[in-house]
TORKOL-4160 file (C-alpha; in steps of 0.2 Angstrom, whole numbers, padded with zeros to 4 digits, m for minus):
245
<pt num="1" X="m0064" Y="0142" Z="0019"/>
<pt num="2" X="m0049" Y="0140" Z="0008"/>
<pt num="3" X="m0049" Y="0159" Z="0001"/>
<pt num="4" X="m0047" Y="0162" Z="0021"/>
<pt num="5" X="m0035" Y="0152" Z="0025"/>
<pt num="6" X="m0025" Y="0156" Z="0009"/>
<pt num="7" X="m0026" Y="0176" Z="0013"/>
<pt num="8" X="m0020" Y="0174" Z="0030"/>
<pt num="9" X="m0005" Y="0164" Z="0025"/>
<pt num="10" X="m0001" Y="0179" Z="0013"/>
<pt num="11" X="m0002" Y="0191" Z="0029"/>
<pt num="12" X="0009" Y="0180" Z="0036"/>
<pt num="13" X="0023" Y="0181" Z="0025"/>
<pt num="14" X="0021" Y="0200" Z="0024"/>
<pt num="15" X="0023" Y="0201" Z="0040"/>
<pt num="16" X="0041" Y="0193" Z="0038"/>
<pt num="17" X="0038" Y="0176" Z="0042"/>
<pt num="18" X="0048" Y="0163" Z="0033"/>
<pt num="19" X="0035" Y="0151" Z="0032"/>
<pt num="20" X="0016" Y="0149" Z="0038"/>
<pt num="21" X="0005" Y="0135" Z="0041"/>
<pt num="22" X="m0012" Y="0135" Z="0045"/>
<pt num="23" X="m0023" Y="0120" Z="0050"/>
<pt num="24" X="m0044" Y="0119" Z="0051"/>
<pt num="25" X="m0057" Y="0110" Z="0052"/>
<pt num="26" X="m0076" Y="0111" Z="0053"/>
<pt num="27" X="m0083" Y="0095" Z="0062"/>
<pt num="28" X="m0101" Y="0089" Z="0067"/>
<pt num="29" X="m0105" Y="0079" Z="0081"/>
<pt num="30" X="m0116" Y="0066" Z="0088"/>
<pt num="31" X="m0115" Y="0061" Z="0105"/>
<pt num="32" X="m0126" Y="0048" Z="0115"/>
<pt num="33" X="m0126" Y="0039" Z="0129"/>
<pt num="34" X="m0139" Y="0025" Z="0137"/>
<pt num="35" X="m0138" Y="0016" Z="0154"/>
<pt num="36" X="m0151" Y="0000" Z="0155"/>
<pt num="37" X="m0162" Y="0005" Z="0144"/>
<pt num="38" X="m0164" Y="0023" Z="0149"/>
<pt num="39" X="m0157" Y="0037" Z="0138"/>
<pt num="40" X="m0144" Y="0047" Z="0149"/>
<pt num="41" X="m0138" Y="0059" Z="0137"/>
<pt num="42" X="m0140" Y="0063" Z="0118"/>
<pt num="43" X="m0134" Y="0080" Z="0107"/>
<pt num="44" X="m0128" Y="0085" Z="0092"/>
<pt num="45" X="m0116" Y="0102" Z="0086"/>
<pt num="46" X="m0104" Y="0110" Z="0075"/>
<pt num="47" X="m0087" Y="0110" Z="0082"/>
<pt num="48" X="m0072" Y="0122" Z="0075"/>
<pt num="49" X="m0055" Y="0128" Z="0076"/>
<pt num="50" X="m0039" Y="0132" Z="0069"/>
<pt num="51" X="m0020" Y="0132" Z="0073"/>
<pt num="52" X="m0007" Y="0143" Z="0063"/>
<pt num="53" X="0011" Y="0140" Z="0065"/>
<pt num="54" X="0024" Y="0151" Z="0058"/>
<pt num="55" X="0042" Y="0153" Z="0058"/>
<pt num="56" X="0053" Y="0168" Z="0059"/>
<pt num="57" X="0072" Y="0170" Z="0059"/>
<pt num="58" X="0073" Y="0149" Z="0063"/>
<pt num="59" X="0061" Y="0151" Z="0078"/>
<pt num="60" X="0041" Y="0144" Z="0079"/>
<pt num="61" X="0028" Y="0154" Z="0087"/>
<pt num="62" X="0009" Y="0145" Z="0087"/>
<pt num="63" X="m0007" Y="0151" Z="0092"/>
<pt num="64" X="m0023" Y="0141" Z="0092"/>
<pt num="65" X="m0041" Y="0148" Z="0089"/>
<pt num="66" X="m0058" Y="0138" Z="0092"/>
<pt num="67" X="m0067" Y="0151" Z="0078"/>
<pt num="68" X="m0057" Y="0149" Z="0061"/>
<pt num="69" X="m0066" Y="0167" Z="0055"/>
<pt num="70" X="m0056" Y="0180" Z="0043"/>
<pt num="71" X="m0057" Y="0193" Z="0059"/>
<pt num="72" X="m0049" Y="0179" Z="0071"/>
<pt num="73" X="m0038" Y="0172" Z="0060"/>
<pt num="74" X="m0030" Y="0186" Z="0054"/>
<pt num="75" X="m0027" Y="0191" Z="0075"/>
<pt num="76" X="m0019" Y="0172" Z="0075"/>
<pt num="77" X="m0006" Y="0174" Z="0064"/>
<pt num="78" X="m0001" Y="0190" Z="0070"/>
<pt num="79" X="0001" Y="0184" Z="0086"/>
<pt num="80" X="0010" Y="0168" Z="0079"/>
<pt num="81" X="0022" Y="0177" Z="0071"/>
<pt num="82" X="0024" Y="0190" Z="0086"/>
<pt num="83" X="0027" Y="0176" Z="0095"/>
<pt num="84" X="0039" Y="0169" Z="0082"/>
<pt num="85" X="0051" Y="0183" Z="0085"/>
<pt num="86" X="0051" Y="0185" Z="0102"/>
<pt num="87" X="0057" Y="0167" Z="0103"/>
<pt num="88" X="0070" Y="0168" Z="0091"/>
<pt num="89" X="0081" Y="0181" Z="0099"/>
<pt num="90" X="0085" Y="0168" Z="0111"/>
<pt num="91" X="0087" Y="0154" Z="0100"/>
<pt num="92" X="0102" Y="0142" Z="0100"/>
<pt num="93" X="0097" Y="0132" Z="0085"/>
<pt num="94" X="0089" Y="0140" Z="0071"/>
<pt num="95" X="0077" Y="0130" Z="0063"/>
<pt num="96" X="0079" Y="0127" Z="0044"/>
<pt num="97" X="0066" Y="0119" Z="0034"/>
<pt num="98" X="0070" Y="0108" Z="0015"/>
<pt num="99" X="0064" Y="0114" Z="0001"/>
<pt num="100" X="0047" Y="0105" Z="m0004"/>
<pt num="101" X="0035" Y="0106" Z="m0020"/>
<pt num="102" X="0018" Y="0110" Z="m0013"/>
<pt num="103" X="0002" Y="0099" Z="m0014"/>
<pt num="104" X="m0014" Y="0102" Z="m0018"/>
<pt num="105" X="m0028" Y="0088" Z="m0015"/>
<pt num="106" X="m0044" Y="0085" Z="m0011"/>
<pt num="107" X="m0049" Y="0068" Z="m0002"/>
<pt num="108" X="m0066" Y="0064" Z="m0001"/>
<pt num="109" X="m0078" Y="0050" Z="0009"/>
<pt num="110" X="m0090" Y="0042" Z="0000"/>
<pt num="111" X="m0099" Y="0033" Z="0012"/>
<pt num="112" X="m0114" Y="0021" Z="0007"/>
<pt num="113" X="m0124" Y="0029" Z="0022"/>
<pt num="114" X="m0119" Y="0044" Z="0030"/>
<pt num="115" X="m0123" Y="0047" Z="0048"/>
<pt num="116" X="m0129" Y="0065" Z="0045"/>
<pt num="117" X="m0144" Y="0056" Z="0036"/>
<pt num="118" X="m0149" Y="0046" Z="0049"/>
<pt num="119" X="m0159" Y="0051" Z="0062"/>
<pt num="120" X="m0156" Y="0053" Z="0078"/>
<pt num="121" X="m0172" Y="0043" Z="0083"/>
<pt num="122" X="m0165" Y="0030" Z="0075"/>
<pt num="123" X="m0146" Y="0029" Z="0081"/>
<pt num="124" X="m0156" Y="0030" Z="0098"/>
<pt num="125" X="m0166" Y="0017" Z="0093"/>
<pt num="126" X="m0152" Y="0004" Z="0088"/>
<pt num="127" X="m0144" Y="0007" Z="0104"/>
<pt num="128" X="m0158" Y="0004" Z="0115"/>
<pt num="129" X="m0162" Y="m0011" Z="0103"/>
<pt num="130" X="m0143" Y="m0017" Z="0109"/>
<pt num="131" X="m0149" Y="m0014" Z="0127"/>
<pt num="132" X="m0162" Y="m0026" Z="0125"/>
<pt num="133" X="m0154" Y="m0040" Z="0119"/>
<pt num="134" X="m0141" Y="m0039" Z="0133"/>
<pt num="135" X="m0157" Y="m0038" Z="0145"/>
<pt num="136" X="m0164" Y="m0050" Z="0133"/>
<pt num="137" X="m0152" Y="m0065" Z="0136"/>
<pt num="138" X="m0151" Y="m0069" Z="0155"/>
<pt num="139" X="m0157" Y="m0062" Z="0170"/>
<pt num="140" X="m0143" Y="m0064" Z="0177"/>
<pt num="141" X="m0135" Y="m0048" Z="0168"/>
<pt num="142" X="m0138" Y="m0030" Z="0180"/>
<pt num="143" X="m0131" Y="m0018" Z="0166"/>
<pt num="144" X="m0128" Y="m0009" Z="0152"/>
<pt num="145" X="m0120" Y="0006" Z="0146"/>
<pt num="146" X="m0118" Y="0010" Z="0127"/>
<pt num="147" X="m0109" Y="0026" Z="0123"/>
<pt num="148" X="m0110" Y="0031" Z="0102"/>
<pt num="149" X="m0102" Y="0045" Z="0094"/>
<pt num="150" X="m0101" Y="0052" Z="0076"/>
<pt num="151" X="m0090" Y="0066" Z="0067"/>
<pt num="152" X="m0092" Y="0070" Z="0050"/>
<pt num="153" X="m0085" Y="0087" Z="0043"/>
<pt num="154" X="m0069" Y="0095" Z="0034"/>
<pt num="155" X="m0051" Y="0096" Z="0039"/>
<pt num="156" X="m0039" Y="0108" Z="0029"/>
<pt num="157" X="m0022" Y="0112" Z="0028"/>
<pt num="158" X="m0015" Y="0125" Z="0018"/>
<pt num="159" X="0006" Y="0133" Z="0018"/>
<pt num="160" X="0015" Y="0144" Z="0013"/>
<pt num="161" X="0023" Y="0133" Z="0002"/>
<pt num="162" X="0009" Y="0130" Z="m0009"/>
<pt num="163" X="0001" Y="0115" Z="m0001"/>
<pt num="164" X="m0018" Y="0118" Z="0001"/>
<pt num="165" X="m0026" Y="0099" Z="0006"/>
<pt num="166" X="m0045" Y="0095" Z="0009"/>
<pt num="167" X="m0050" Y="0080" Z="0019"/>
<pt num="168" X="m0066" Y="0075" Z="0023"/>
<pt num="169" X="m0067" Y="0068" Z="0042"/>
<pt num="170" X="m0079" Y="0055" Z="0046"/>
<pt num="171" X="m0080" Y="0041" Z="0061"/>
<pt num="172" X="m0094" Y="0031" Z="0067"/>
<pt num="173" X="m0089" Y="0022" Z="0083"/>
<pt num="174" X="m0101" Y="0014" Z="0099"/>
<pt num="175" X="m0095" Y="0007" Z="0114"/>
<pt num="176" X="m0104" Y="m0006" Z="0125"/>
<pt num="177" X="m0101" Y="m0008" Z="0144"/>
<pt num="178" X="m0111" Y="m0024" Z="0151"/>
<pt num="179" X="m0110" Y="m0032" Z="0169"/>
<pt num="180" X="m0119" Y="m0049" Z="0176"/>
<pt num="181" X="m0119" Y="m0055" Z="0193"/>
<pt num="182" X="m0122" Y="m0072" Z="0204"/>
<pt num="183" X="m0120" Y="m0077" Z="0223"/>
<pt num="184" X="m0108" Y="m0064" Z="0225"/>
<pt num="185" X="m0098" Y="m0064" Z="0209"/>
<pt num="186" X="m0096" Y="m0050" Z="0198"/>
<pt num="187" X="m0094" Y="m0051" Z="0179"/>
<pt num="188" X="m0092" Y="m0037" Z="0166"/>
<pt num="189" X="m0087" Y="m0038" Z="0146"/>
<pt num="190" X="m0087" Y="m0022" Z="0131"/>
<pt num="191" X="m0084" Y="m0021" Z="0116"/>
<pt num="192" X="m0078" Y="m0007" Z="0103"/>
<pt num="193" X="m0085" Y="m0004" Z="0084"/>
<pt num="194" X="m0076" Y="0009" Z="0077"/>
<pt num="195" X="m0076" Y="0013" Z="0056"/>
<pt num="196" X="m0073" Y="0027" Z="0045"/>
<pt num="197" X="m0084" Y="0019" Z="0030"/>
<pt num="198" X="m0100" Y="0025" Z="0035"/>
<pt num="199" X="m0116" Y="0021" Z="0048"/>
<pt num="200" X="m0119" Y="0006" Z="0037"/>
<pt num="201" X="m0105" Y="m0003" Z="0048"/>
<pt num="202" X="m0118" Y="m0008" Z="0059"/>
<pt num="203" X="m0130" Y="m0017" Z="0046"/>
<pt num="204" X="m0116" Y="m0030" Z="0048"/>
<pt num="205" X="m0115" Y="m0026" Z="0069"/>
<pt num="206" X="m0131" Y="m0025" Z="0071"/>
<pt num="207" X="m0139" Y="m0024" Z="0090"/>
<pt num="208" X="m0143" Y="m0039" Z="0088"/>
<pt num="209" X="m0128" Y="m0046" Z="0087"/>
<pt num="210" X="m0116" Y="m0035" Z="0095"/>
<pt num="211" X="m0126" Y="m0038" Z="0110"/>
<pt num="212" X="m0127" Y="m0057" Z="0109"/>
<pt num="213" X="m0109" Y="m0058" Z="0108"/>
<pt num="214" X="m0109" Y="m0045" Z="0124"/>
<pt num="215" X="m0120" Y="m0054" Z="0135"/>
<pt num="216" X="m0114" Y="m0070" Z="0132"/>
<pt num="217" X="m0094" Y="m0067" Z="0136"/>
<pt num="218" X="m0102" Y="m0059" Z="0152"/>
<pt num="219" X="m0111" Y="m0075" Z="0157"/>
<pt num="220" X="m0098" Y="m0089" Z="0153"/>
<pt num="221" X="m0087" Y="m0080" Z="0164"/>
<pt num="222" X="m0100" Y="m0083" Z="0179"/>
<pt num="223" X="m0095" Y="m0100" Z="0178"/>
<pt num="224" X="m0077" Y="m0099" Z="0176"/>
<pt num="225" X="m0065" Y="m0103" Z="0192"/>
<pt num="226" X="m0061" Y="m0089" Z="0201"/>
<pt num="227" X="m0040" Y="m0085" Z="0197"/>
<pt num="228" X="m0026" Y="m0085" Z="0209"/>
<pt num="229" X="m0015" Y="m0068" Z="0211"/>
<pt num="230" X="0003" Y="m0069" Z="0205"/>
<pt num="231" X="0013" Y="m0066" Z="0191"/>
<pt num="232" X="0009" Y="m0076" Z="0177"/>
<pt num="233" X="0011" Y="m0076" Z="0156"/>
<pt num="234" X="m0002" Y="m0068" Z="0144"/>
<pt num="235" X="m0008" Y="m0068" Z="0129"/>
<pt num="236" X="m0012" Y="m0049" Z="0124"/>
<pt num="237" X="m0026" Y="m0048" Z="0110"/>
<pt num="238" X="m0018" Y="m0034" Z="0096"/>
<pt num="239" X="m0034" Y="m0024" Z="0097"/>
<pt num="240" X="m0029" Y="m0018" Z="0116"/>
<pt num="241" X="m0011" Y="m0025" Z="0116"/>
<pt num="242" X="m0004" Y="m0005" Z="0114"/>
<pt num="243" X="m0014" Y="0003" Z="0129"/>
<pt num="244" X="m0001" Y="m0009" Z="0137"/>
<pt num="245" X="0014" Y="m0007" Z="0130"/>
């Protein structure tokens, strides 16, 4: 991938661009979804793409590809830079970039237990395990949806200035939806777990205990008093505080 991306920056500059960018990455996904102890929906795939930016005569011209291929990529910048010029002949303020040493890294995970190695048996498994303990702790509870999803894979980023950086992507993160209800009221509760260490985040939130915590906020709330409407102070937990703000 790099010896691609590398060549199609050099195309780029022959073609009389100023300076070219070019951004990749090759992901793999997990996606899965259970509803009260049923599985609704579970798949895995590869998921690609690029971007290429490149500037000509102070203008930008970008083009985005989902198949980061030699053949494709190639067609990308010449469009970018096509597209480059025909936005700078009516350009009003030429963009001028500072001179910058380039970078070249490597940034690896390292996680104790990747979610590629496990199974999806048993990431189904865990969640239905979850489902159960909701179930489990009153009868009072009518639902459940857990939604999990991992990436793992290889972001790049390569210049024209000489930057060439390899990250390696991974995020583990599940998602749990649960409701109860009693003479006529309705009570619901989720939780988020969410890390980029590894699948061994959930020997710590284990189903167990994830969905203990779950069930039991839901239920204390059946006995809480129903609240007034009006206008009243808060008190924001920092987790959800900025879907507010």
């Amino acid at each position: 991938m790099r010896e691609t991306l590398t060549k199609s920056i050099d195309y780029g500059r022959r073609l009389g661009a100023e300076y070219v960018e070019v951004r990749a990455q090759n992901l793999f996904k997990t996606l899965l979804t259970t509803k009260d102890g049923t599985v609704e929906g579970a798949k895995e795939g590869t998921e690609s793409g690029a971007g290429v930016r490149a500037l000509v005569n102070g203008a930008w011209g970008f083009v985005s590809l989902g198949n980061p291929d030699s053949k494709l990529l190639t067609e990308a910048v010449d469009e970018a830079v096509r597209l480059a010029k025909a936005a700078s002949l009516r350009v009003k303020s030429p963009v001028k970039l500072a001179d910058v040493k380039g970078v070249e890294d490597r940034v690896t995970a390292k996680p104790r237990k990747s979610p590629q190695d496990v199974s999806m048996e048993e990431k189904i498994d865990n969640a239905l395990a979850m489902d159960r303990t909701v179930f489990g702790y009153d009868k009072r509870m009518k639902s459940c949806t857990i939604s999990y999803l991992d990436v793992t894979g290889t972001n790049y980023f390569v210049n024209s200035d000489g930057a060439c950086i390899q990250q390696d992507k991974l995020y583990v993160w599940s998602r749990i939806l649960a409701s109860a209800r009693e003479n006529g009221v309705y009570t619901s509760a989720r939780e988020e777990i969410g890390s980029t260490s590894g699948y061994e985040v959930f020997d710590t939130e284990t189903p167990e205990k994830v969905g203990t915590m779950v069930a039991k906020r839901v239920v204390e709330q059946l006995k809480a008093k129903t609240p007034k409407g009006g206008s009243f102070p808060a008190v924001l937990g920092p987790n959800v505080v900025g879907v507010f703000m």
